[in-house]
Rosetta silent file (secondary structure, phi, psi, omega in degrees, C-alpha in Angstrom):
SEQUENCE: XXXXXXXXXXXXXXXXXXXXXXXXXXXXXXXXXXXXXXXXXXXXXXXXXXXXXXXXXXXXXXXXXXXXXXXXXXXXX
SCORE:     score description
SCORE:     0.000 S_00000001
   1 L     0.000  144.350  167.234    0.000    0.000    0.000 S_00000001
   2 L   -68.423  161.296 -175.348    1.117    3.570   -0.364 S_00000001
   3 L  -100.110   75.927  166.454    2.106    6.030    2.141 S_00000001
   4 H   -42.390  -44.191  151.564   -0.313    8.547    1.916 S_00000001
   5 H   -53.839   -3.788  179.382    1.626   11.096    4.465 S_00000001
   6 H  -136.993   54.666  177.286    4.652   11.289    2.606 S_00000001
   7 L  -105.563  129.235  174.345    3.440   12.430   -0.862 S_00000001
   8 L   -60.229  120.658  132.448    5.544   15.337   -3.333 S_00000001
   9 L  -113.057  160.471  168.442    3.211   17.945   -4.217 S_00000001
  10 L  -110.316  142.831  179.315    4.683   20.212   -6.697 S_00000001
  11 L    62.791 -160.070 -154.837    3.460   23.901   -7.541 S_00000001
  12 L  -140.363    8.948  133.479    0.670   25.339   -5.897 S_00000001
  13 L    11.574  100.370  152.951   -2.275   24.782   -7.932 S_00000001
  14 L  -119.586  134.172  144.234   -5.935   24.777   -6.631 S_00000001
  15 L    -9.061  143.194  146.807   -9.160   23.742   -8.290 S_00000001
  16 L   -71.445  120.302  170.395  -11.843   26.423   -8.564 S_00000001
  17 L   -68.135  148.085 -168.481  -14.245   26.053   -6.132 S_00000001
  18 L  -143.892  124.439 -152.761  -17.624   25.997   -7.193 S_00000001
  19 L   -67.908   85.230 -139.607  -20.533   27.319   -5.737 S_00000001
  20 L   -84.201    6.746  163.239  -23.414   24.437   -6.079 S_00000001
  21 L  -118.256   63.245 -165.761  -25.523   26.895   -4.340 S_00000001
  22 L   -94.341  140.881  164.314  -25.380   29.686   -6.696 S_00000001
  23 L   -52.248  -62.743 -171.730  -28.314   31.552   -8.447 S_00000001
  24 L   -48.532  -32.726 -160.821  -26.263   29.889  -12.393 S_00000001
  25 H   -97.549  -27.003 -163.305  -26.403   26.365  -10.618 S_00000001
  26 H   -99.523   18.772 -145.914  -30.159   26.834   -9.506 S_00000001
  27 H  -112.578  -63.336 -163.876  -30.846   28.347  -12.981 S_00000001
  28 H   -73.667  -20.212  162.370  -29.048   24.955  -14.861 S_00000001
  29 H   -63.348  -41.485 -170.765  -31.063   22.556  -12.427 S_00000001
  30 H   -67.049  -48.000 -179.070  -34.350   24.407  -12.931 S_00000001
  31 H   -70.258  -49.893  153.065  -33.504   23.580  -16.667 S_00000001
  32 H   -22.956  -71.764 -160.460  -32.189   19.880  -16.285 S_00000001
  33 H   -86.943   18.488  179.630  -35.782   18.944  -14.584 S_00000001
  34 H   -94.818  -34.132 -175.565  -37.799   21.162  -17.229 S_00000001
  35 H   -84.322  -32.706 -174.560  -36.499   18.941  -20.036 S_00000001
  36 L   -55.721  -76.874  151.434  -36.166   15.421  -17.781 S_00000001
  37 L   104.298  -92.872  161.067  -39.318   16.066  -16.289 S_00000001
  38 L  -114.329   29.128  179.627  -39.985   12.557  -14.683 S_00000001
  39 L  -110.507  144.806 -163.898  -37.816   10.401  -17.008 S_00000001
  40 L   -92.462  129.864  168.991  -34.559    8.936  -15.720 S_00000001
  41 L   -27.738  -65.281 -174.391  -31.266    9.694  -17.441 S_00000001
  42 L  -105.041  132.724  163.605  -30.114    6.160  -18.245 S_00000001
  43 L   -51.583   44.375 -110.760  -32.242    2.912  -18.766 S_00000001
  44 L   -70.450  144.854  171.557  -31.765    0.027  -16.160 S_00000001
  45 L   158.248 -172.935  164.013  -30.947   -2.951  -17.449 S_00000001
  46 L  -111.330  119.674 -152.733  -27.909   -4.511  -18.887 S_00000001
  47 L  -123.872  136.384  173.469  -26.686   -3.031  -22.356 S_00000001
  48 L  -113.413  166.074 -167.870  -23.785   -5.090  -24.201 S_00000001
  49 L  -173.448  132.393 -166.966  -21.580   -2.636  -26.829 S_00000001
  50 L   -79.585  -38.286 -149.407  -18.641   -4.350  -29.213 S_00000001
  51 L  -134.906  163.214 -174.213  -16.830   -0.824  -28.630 S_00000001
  52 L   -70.277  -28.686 -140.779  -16.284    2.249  -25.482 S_00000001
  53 H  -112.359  -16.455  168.251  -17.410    4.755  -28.301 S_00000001
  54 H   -89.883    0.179 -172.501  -20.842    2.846  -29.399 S_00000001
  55 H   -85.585  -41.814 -176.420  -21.363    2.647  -25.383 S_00000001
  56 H   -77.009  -22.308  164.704  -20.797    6.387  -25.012 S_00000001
  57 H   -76.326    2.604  171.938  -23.105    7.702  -28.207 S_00000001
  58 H  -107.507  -31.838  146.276  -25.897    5.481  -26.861 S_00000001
  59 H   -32.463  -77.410 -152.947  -25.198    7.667  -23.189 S_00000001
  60 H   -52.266  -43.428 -174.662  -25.513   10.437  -24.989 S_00000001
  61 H   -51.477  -41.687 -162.924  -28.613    9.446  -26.957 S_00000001
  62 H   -63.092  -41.668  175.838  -30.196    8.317  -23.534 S_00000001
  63 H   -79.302    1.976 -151.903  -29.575   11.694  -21.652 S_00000001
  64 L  -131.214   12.988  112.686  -30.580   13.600  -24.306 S_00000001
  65 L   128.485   46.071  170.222  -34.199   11.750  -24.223 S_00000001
  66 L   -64.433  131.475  170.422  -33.866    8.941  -26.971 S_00000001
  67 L  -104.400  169.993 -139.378  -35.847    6.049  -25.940 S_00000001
  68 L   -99.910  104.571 -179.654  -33.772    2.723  -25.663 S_00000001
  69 L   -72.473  150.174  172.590  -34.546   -0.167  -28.785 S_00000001
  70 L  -112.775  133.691 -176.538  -34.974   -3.441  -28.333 S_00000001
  71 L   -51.637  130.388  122.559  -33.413   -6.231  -30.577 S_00000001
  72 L   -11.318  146.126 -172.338  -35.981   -8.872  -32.541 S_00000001
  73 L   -77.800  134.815  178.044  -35.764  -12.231  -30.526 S_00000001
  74 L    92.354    0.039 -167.681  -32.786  -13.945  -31.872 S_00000001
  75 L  -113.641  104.625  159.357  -31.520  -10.533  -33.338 S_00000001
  76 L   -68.455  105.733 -172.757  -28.460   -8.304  -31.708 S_00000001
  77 L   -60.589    0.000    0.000  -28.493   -4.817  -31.782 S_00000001
């Protein structure tokens, strides 16, 4: 295991902090659940994908309020 207590940092770097309770954040939320409305981001279930890049355009499709096809019996999408 590593030694967490004895770790280099170099330069002096921070993050931005970011205000989640912000008028911009309650603005982009307000907008999120205007479009969502009651439908859930992702489908449940178990999704198979030959490649990382047809699993992430089929994300994208999902959040962006595609609904999810289903293969013919004997057929793979």
């Amino acid at each position: 295991m590593q030694d967490w207590t004895k770790i280099k940092i170099v330069g002096k770097r921070k993050p931005p902090e970011v205000d989640i309770f912000s008028p911009e954040w309650d603005a982009y939320l307000d907008l999120i659940w205007s479009l969502r409305r009651d439908k859930t981001f992702i489908p449940r279930g178990v999704y198979k994908f030959k490649t990382f890049e047809e699993a992430n355009e089929w994300a994208e499709r999902m959040v962006l309020g595609e609904k999810p096809t289903v293969a013919p019996p004997g057929q793979k999408i």
